[in-house]
VOGU-3710 file (C-alpha; in Angstrom, 3 decimals, decimal comma):
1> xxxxxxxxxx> 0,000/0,000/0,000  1,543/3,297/-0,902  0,949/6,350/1,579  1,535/9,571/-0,265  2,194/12,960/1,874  -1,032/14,720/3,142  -3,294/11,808/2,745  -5,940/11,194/5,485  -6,567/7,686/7,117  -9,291/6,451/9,202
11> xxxxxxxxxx> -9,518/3,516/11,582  -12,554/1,093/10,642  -13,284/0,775/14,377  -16,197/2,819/15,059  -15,338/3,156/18,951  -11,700/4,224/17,915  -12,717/7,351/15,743  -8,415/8,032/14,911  -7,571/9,937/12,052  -3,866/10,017/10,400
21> xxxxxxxxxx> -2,533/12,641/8,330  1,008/11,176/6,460  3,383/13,385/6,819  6,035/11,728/4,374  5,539/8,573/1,612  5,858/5,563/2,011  4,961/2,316/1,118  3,864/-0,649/3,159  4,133/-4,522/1,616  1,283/-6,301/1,959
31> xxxxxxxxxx> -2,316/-5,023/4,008  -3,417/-1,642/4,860  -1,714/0,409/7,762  -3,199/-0,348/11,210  -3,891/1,873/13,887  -2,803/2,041/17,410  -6,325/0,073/18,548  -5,193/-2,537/16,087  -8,172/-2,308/13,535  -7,068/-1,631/9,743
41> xxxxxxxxxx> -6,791/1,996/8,543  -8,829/3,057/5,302  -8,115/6,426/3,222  -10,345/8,960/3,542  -13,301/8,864/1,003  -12,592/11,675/-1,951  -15,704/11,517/-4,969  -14,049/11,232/-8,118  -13,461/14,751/-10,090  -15,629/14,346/-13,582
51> xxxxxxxxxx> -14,423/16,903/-15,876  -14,384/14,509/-19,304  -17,867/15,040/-20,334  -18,788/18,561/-18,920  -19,347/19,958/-22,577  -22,239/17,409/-22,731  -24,452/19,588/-20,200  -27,357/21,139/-21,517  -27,726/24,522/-20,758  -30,709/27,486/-20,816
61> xxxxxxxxxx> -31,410/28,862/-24,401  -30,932/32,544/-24,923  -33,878/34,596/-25,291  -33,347/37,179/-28,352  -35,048/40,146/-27,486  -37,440/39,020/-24,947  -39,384/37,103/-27,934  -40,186/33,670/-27,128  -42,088/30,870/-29,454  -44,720/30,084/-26,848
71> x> -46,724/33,571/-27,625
//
């Protein structure tokens, strides 16, 4: 498991509630990191960034003049 620098990790024990910031990479063979309770760490949940299909919204038509079809 690679640990970049300013990541944020969160124990899966709900009684634990500890969060990690990593400070410096690394990389860890094998499982995810485990916190000081002993329960497995997870990264903190980011939603994906969509920017590949943006020109596909539809957007408002313009209005020439104030005229409009539905008169």
């Amino acid at each position: 498991m690679i640990m970049k620098t300013g990541e944020q990790w969160r124990c899966t024990n709900p009684v634990c509630h500890c969060e990690v910031l990593v400070q410096s990479d690394g990389v860890l063979e094998g499982e995810n990191p485990r916190c000081v309770c002993g329960s497995p760490l997870k990264k903190k949940y980011a939603p994906p960034h969509l920017t590949y299909l943006e020109f596909l919204r539809i957007e408002d038509p313009l209005l020439v003049g104030g005229i409009s079809n539905q008169d």
